[in-house]
C-alpha positions in Angstrom: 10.2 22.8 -30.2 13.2 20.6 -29.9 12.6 17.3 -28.2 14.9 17.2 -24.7 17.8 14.7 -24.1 17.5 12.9 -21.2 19.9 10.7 -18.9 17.8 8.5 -16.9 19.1 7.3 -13.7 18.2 3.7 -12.6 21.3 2.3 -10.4 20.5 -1.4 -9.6 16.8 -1.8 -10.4 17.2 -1.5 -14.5 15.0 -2.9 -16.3 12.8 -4.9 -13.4 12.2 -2.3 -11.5 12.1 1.0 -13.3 8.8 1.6 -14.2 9.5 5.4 -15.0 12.7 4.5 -17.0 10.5 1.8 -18.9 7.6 4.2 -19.3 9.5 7.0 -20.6 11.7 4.6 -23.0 8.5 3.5 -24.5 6.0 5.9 -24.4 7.1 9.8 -23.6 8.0 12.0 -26.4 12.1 12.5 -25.0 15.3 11.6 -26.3 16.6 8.9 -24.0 20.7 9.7 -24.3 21.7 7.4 -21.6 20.5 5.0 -18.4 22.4 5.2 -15.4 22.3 2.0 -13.8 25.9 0.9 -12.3 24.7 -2.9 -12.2 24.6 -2.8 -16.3 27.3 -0.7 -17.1 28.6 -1.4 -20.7 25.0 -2.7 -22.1 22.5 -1.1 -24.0 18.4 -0.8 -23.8 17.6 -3.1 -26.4 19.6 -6.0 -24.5 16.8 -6.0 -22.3 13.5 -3.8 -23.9 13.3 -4.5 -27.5 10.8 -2.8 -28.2 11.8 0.7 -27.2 14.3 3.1 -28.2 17.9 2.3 -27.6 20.5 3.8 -25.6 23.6 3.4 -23.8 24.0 2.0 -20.1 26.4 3.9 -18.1 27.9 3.6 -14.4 26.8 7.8 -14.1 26.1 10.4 -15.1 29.7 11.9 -15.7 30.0 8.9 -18.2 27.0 9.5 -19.5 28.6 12.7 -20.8 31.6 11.7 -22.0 30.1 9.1 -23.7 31.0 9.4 -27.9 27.1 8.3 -28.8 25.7 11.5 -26.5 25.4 14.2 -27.6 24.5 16.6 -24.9 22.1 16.0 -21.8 19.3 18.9 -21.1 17.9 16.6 -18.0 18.7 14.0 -15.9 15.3 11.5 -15.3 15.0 10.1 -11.8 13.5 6.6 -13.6 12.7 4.4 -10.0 9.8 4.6 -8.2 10.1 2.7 -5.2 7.8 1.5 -2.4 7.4 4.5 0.0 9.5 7.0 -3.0 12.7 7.6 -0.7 15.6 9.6 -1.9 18.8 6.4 -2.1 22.2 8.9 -1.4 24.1 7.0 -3.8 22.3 9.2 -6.3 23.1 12.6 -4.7 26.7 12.9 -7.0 25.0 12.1 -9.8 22.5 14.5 -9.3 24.7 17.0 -8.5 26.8 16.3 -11.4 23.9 16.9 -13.9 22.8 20.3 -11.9 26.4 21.3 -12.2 26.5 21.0 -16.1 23.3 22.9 -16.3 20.7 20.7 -16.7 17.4 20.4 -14.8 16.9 17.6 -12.6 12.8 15.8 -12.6 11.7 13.3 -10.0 8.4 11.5 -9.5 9.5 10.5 -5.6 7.7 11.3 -2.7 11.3 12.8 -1.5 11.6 16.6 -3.1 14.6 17.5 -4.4 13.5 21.4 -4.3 13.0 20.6 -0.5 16.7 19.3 -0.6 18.9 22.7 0.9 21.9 21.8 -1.1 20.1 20.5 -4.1 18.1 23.9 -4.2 20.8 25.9 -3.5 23.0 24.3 -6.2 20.3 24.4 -8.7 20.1 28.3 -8.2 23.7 28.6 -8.8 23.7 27.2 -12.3 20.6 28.0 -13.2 18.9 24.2 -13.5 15.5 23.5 -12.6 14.0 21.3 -10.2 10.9 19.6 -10.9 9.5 17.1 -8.1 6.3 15.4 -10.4 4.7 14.2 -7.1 4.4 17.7 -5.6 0.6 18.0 -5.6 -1.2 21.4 -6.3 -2.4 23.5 -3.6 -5.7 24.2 -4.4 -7.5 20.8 -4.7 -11.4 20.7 -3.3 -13.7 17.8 -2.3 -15.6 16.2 -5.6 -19.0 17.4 -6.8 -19.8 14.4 -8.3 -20.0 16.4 -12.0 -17.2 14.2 -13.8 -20.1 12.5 -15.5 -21.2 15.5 -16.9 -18.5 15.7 -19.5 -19.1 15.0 -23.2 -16.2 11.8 -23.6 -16.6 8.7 -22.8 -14.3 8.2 -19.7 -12.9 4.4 -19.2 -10.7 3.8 -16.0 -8.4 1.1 -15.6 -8.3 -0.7 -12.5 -6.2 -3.3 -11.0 -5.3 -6.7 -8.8 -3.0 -5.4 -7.8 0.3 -2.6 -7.9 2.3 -2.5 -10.5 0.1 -5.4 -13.0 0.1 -2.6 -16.0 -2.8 -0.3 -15.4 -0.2 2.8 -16.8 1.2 0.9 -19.7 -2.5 -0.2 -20.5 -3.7 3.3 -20.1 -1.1 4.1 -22.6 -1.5 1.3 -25.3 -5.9 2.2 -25.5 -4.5 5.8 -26.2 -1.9 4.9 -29.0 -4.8 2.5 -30.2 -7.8 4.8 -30.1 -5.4 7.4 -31.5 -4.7 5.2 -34.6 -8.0 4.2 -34.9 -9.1 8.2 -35.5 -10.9 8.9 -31.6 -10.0 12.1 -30.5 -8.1 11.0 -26.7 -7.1 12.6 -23.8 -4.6 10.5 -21.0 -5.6 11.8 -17.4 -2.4 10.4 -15.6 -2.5 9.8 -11.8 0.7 8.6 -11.3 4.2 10.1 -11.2 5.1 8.0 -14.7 2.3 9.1 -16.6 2.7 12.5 -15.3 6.0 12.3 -16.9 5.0 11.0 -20.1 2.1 13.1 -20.8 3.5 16.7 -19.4 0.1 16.8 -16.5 -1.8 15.7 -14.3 -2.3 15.8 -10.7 -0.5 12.9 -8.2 -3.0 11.6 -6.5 -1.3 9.7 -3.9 0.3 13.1 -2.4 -3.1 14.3 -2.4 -4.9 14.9 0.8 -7.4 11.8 0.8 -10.4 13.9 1.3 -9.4 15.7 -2.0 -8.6 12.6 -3.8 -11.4 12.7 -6.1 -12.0 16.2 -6.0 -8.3 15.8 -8.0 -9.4 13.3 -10.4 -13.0 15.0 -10.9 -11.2 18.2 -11.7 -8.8 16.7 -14.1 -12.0 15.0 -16.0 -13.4 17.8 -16.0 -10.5 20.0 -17.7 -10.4 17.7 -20.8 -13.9 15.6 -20.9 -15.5 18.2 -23.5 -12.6 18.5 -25.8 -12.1 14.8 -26.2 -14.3 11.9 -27.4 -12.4 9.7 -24.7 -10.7 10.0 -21.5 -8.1 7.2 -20.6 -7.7 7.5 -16.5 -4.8 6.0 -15.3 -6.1 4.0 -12.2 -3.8 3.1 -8.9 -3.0 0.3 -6.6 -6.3 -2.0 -6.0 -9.6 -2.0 -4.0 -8.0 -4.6 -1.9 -4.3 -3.0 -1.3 -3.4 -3.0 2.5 -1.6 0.6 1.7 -3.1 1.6 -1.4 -6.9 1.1 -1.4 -7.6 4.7 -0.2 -6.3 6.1 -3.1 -8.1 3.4 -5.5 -11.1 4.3 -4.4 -10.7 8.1 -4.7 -9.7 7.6 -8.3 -12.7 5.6 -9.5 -15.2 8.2 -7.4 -13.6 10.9 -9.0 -13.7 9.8 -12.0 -17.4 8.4 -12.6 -15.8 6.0 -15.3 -18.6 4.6 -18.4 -16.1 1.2 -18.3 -13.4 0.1 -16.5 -10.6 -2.0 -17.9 -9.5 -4.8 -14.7 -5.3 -5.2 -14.9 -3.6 -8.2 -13.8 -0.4 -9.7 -13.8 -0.2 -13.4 -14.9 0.7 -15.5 -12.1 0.6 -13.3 -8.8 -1.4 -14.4 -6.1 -0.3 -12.3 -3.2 -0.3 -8.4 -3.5 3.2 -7.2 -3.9 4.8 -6.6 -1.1 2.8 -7.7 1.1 3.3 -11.1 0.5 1.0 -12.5 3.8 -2.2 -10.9 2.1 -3.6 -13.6 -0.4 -5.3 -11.8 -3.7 -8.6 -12.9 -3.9 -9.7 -15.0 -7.5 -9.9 -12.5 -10.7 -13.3 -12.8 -10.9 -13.8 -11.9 -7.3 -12.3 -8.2 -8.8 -15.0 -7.7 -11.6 -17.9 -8.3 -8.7 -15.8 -5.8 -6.2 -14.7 -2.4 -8.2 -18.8 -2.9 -9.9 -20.2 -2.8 -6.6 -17.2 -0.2 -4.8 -18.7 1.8 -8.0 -22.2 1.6 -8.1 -23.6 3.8 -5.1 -21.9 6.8 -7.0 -21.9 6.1 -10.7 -22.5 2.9 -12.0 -20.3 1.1 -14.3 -19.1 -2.2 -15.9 -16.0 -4.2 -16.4 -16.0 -4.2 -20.4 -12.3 -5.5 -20.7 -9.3 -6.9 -19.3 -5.4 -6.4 -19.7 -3.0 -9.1 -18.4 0.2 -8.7 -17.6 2.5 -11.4 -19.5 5.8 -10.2 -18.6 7.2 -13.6 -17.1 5.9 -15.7 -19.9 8.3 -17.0 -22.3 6.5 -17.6 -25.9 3.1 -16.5 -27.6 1.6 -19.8 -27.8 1.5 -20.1 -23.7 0.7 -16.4 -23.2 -2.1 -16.8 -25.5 -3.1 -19.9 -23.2 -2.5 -17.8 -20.0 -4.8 -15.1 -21.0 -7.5 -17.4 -22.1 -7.6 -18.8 -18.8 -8.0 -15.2 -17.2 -10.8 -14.6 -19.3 -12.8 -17.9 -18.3 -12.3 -16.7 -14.8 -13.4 -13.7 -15.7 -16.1 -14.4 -17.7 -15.5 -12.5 -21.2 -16.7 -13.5 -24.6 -13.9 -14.8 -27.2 -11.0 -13.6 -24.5 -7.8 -13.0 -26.8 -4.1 -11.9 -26.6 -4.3 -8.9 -28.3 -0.2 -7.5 -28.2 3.1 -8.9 -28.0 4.4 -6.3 -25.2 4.0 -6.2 -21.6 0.4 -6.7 -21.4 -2.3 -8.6 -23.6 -5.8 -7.8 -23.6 -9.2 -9.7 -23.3 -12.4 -8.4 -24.3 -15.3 -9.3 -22.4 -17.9 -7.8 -25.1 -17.5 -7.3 -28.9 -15.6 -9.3 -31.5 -12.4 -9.8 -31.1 -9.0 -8.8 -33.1 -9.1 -10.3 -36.6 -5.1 -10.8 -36.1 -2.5 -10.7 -33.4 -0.9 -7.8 -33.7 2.4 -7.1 -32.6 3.6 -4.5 -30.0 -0.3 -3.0 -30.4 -3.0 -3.5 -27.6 -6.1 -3.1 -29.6 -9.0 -3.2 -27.6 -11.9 -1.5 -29.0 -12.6 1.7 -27.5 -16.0 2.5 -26.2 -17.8 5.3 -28.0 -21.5 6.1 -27.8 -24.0 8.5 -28.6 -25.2 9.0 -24.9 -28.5 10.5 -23.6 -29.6 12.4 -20.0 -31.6 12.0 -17.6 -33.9 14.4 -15.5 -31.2 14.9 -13.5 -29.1 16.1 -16.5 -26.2 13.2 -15.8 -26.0 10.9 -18.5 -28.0 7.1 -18.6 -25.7 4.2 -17.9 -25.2 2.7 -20.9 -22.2 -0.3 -20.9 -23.4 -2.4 -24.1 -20.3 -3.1 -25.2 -16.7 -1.9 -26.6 -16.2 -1.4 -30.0 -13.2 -1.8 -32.2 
């Protein structure tokens, strides 16, 4: 199966505030042609992600097209996510210009473009296809509490905060445990991860009463194929907006560890800069406890978000200071990318590796109960 070419549009928020564009630049198994982002015109990826693969910026998507390095566009990438996932009209003639030349059109915001009368009817006449990621599945039921059942070992990662790395994270232990042999499956919750991984169910278009009926079912689907399931957590237990769908997640999901996400520096949740985030540590006690009355489960390792910092040596003193607040053994910088990992139990990376989160994955022969779910068992992480 050829791999599709894709034009991803990002007009005035590349690369800062694209989180698709970033995630499918570094992680989804496309060819990125082009980014449309008017503000960058003239530029090219690597100018600002180096550690993804390059392409072209363009003003739009007719450019994009005419442009001597692209060769042919199958689908054009809405790459923003922004708060509340409105539909900005400066994109409608580039997205009618890509379902004009045939190809399909995907979008992970809460505005459908198949609800979209002229999009839809456009689309029909030449034959492009529509695909709106956040469109949630009509048969979803309440949870059963059985995602603990499966055979994997399912770790969940959870956050401070929005946007502090809990996808990219989700996606670095997978690439890790991958290379290190363990059969792993990605449950994403989120419009990028759905993206990226071709599945999954978006949970914050979800009926809240079905949240973790979603997430339980989507354990459930892969938990006894796998040896691991990596669920891709949302928002934070201490979101204004957001906490609902946090919650429903890590119900759902009846994680065996949870990996706690947070971005170096932030001390207000974003966007909502009047609510104060409470200290890291104060996280660690909260998603435990928000957990226990339904499955109980630990905080085995952490992933901090070193974006802003400028060199090694004071992101490896940045992350050492999370993990004293947050009280993990031998805390260590484990990746050169957007996020750095410390491990709270285990020895830690003989080396820093570059471009690599290697946290150990935790994988253990696990016994029942005489209830028939399986006995808490959150030792450790293993490399």
């Amino acid at each position: 199966m050829s791999v599709s070419r894709v034009a991803i549009l990002a007009h005035e928020k590349f690369p800062d505030r694209s989180k698709t564009a970033n995630g499918v630049l570094r992680y989804a198994d496309r060819e990125v042609v082009a980014v449309l982002d008017r503000d960058r015109a003239g530029e090219r990826v690597v100018d600002h992600l180096p550690d993804v693969q390059d392409a072209p910026i363009v003003d739009s998507f007719a450019a994009a097209r005419d442009h001597e390095a692209v060769d042919g566009i199958d689908e054009l990438l809405i790459g923003i996510a922004p708060i509340g996932g409105g539909f900005d009209e400066s994109w409608r003639p580039d997205v009618r210009a890509a379902i004009r030349a045939g190809c399909d059109v995907t979008s992970g915001l809460h505005y459908f473009l198949g609800d979209d009368e002229g999009f839809a009817e456009l689309a029909a006449e030449y034959d492009a296809t529509l695909t709106d990621v956040r469109r949630p599945p009509e048969a979803v039921g309440v949870a059963d509490g059985r995602a603990d059942e499966v055979d994997a070992e399912v770790v969940l990662t959870v956050g401070t905060d929005c946007s502090v790395g809990k996808m990219t994270t989700t996606m670095e232990l997978a690439a890790a445990a991958e290379a290190a042999g363990i059969d792993t499956a990605v449950v994403p919750t989120g419009q990028t991860g759905i993206v990226i991984e071709g599945w999954g169910t978006p949970v914050d278009r979800v009926v809240s009463d079905f949240t973790a009926g979603a997430v339980e079912e989507m354990v459930l689907a892969v938990g006894d194929d796998h040896e691991l399931v990596l669920v891709e957590g949302q928002g934070s237990v201490v979101h204004p907006a957001y906490s609902a769908v946090t919650c429903g997640i890590l119900h759902g999901a009846q994680p065996d560890a949870l990996v706690l996400c947070h971005t170096h520096g932030r001390e207000a949740v974003h966007g909502y800069e009047s609510t104060p985030l409470p200290p890291v540590e104060a996280f660690v006690d909260r998603y435990e406890s928000f957990a226990a009355p339904v499955h109980e489960t630990e905080v085995v390792a952490g992933s901090l978000n070193t974006r802003g910092v400028g060199d090694d040596t004071t992101a490896r003193e940045a992350v050492a200071r999370f993990g004293r607040r947050s009280t993990p053994r031998r805390p260590t910088r484990c990746g050169s990318g957007p996020t750095s990992c410390w491990r709270r139990s285990g020895e830690p990376p003989d080396e820093f590796r570059a471009g690599r989160t290697r946290t150990g994955t935790p994988l253990r022969d696990r016994t029942r109960d005489h209830h028939g779910h399986r006995e808490r068992d959150c030792s450790g992480v293993r490399r």
